[in-house]
C-alpha positions as CSV (number, residue, x, y, z in Angstrom):
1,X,103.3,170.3,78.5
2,X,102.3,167.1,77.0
3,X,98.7,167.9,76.9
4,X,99.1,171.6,76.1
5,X,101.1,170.9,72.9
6,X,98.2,169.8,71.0
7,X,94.1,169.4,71.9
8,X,94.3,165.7,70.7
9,X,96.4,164.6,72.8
10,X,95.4,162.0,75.3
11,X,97.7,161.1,78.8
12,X,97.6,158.1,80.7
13,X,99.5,158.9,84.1
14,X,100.6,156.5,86.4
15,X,102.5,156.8,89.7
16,X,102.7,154.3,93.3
17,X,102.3,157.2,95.7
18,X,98.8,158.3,96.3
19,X,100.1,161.7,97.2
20,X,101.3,163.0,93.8
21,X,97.9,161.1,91.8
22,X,95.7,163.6,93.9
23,X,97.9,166.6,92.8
24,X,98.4,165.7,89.2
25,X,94.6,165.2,89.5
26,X,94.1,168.7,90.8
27,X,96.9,170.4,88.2
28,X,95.7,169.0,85.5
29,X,91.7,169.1,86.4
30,X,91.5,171.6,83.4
31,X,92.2,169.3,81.0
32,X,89.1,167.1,81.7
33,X,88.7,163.2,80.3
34,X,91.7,163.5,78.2
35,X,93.9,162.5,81.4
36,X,93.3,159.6,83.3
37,X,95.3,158.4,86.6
38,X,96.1,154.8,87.8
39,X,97.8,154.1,90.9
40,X,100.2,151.6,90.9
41,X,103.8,150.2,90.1
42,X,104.0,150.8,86.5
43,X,105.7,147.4,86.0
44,X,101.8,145.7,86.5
45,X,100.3,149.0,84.3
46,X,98.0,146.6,81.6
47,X,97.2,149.0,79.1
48,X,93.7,148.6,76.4
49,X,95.2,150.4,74.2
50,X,98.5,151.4,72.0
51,X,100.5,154.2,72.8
52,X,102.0,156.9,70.1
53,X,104.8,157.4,73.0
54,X,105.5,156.4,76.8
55,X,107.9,158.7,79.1
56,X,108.9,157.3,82.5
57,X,110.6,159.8,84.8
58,X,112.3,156.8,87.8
59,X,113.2,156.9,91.1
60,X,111.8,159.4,93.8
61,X,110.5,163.0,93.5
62,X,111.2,166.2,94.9
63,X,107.9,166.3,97.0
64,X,108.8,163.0,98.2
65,X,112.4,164.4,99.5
66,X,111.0,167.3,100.6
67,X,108.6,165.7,102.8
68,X,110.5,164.5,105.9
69,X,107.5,162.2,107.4
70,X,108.5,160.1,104.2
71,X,111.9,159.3,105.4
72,X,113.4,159.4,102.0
73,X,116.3,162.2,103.3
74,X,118.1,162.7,106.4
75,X,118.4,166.6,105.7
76,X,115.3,166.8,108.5
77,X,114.8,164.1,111.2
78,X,111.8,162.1,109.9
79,X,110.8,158.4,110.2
80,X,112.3,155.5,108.1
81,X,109.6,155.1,106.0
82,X,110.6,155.5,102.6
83,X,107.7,153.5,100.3
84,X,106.4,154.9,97.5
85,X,103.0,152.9,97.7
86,X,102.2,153.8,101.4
87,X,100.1,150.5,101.4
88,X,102.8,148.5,101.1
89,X,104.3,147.0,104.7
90,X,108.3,146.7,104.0
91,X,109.9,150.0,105.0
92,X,113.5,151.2,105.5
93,X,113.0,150.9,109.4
94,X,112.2,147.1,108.9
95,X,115.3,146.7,106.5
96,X,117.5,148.4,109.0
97,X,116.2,147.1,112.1
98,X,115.4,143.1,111.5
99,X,117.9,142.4,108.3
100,X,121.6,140.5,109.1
101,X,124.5,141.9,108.7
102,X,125.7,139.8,105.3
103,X,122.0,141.7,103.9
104,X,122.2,144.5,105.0
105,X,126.3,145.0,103.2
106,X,125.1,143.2,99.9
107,X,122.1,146.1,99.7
108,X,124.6,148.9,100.6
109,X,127.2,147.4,98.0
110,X,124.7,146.4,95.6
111,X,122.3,149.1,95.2
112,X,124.4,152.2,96.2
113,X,127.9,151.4,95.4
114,X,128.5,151.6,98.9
115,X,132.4,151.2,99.2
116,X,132.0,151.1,102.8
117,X,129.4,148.9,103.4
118,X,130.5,146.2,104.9
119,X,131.5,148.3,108.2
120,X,128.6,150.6,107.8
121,X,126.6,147.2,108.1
122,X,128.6,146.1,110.6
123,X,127.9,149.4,112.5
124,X,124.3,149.7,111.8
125,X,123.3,145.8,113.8
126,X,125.8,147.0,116.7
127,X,123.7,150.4,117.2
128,X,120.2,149.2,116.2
129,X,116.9,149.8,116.8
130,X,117.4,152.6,114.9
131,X,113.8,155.3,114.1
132,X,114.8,158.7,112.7
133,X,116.6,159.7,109.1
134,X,119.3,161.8,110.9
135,X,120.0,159.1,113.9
136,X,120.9,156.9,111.0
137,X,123.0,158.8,109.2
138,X,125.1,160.4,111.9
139,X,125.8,156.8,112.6
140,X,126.9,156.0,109.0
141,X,128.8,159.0,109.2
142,X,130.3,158.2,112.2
143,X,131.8,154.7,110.5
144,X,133.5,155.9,107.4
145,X,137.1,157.2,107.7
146,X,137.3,160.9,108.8
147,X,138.5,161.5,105.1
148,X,135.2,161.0,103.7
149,X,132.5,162.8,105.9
150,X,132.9,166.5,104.7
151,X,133.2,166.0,100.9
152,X,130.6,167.0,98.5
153,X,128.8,164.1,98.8
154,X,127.2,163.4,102.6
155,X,128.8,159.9,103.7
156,X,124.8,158.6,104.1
157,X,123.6,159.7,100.4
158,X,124.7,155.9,99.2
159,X,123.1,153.8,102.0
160,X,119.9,156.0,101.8
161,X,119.6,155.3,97.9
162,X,120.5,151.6,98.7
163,X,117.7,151.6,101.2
164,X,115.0,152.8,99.0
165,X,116.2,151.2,95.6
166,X,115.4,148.1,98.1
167,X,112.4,149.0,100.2
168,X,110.3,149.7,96.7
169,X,112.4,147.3,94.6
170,X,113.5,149.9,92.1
171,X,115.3,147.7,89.9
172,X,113.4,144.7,89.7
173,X,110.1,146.8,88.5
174,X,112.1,148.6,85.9
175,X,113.3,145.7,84.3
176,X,109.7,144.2,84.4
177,X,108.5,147.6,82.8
178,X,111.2,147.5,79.9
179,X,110.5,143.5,78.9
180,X,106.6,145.0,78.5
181,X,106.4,148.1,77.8
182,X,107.9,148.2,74.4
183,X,105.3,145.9,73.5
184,X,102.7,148.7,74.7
185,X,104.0,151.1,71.3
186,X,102.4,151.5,68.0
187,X,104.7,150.8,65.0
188,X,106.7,153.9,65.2
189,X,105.8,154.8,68.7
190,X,108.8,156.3,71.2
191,X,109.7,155.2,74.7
192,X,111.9,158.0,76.8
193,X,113.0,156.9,80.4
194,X,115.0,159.9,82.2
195,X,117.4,157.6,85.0
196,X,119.2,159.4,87.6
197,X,121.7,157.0,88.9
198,X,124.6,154.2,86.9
199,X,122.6,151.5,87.7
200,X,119.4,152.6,86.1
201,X,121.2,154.3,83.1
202,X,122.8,150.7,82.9
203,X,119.7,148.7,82.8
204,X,117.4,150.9,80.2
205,X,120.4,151.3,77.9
206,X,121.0,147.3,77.7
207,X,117.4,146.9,77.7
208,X,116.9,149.4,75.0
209,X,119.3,147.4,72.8
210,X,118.8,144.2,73.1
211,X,114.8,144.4,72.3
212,X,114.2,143.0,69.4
213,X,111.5,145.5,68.3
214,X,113.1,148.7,69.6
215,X,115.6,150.9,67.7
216,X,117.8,153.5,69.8
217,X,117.5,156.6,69.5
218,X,119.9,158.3,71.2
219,X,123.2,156.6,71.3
220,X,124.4,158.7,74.3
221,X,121.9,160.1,76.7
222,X,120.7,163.3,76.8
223,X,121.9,165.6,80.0
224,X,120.5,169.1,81.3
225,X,122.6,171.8,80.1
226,X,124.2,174.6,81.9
227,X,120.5,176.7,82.5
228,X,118.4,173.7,83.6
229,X,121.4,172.3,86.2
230,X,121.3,176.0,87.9
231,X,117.2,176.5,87.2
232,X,117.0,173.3,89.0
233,X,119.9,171.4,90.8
234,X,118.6,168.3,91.0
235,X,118.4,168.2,87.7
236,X,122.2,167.4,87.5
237,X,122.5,163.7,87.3
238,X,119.3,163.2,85.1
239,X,119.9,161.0,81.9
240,X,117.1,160.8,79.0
241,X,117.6,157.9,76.7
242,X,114.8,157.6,73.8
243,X,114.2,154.3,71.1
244,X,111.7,153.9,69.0
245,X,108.7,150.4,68.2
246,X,110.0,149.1,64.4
C-alpha cells in the first residue's frame, strides 16, 4: 500500500526470517528497484540514508503461526523451534530442555505474565526432555488449577509467548531499535510501531517520550475497530503508536 500510494515512493524492508524476505520479494517483484530487502534483526539495520517515515509491525507473523514446523503454536504438534532467524542456534527446545528451574519461572513470569510459573517450571524439569508444541502444552495444562484450562485463553498461550519473546530476544532488540531508530528520521519524519502485547506497548510508549528528538503523536494508541477485529481476528490486541523527528 506503501508503494502503491505514490510512484516516488521508495521502501526499505527488513525482516529476520528468510521465509517472508523471499515472499515480500516475489509480491512486490512488480515494483522493481524502488524496494530493497535486508535480512536481519532490525535493531543492527545501519541505514545510508534518512527516512521520511519508519513503520515496524513486532513480534511474530501469521505465516509463522501458521506454519507448525516453526513451533511458534501448539494448535498442531510441531517442533520447538521457534527462531525467527533460522540461522541462529538457541531455540525453545534448548530453553526448555537444558535451562534450571529458577530460569525457566523468571522467563514465564517475566516475559508472559505467567501467574503460574513457578509450578509450571517446576513441572516442565520434572517431565523433560520435552520435543513437540502440543506435548508441551498438555503438560502446562496439566499444572494450572482445573479453574483455568477451559477459559478463553488456552493455559499454554503465556509460556509459549514467554518462550519466543526469549528464544529471539524480543525485548532487548526493540529497545536497541527505539534508542536508534529515531535518529534514522528526517526533521519531520514519523515512526509508527504496531505492539501486540503490555510489555511492548510499555516499552515504545516510554521510549517514545522520553526521546529527546521525538514528539508523540498519538497520546493513546490506535486499536482496530469493530470491521478489522472480525475481517481479521488477530487483529484484536494490535496497538499503533506514532511520534514524530523535531
Amino acid at each position: 500500500m506503501i508503494l502503491a500510494a505514490n510512484a516516488g515512493v521508495k521502501v526499505t524492508a527488513i525482516d529476520r526470517d528468510e521465509w517472508a524476505i523471499a515472499a515480500a520479494t516475489e509480491k512486490l517483484a512488480p515494483y522493481g528497484s524502488r524496494v530493497s530487502f535486508w535480512q536481519g534483526n532490525f535493531a543492527n539495520f545501519k541505514p545510508v540514508s534518512e527516512f521520511d517515515g519508519i513503520i515496524a509491525d513486532l513480534g511474530v507473523s501469521s505465516a509463522q503461526l501458521d506454519n507448525p514446523c516453526r513451533g511458534f503454536s501448539f494448535k498442531h504438534t510441531g517442533s520447538l523451534d521457534m527462531r525467527m532467524d533460522e540461522s541462529q542456534s538457541l531455540t525453545a527446545a534448548t530453553i526448555i530442555n537444558h535451562f534450571s528451574q529458577t530460569e525457566l519461572r523468571e522467563i514465564f513470569s517475566k516475559y508472559g505474565e505467567e501467574r503460574f510459573s513457578g509450578r509450571i517450571a517446576k513441572r516442565i524439569v520434572q517431565k523433560r526432555p520435552f520435543h513437540t508444541t502440543t506435548d508441551l502444552a498438555q503438560a502446562i495444562a496439566a499444572t494450572v488449577p482445573p479453574k483455568y484450562r477451559h477459559g478463553k485463553i488456552h493455559p499454554a498461550t503465556r509460556v509459549f509467548q514467554s518462550l519466543r519473546i526469549a528464544v529471539n530476544l524480543e525485548l532487548q532488540s526493540l529497545e536497541r531499535f527505539l534508542s536508534q531508530a529515531p535518529y534514522w528520521l528526517k526533521p519531520g519524519g514519523i515512526i509508527g510501531i504496531i505492539s501486540f502485547h503490555s510489555l511492548e506497548d510499555r516499552i515504545v510508549k516510554h521510549r517514545f517520550r522520553e526521546a529527546d528528538i521525538l514528539h508523540c503523536l498519538t497520546k493513546k494508541p490506535i486499536t482496530p475497530d469493530t470491521d478489522e477485529r472480525g475481517k481479521n481476528p488477530r487483529s484484536r490486541s494490535a496497538k499503533l503508536r506514532f511520534a514524530q523527528r523535531v
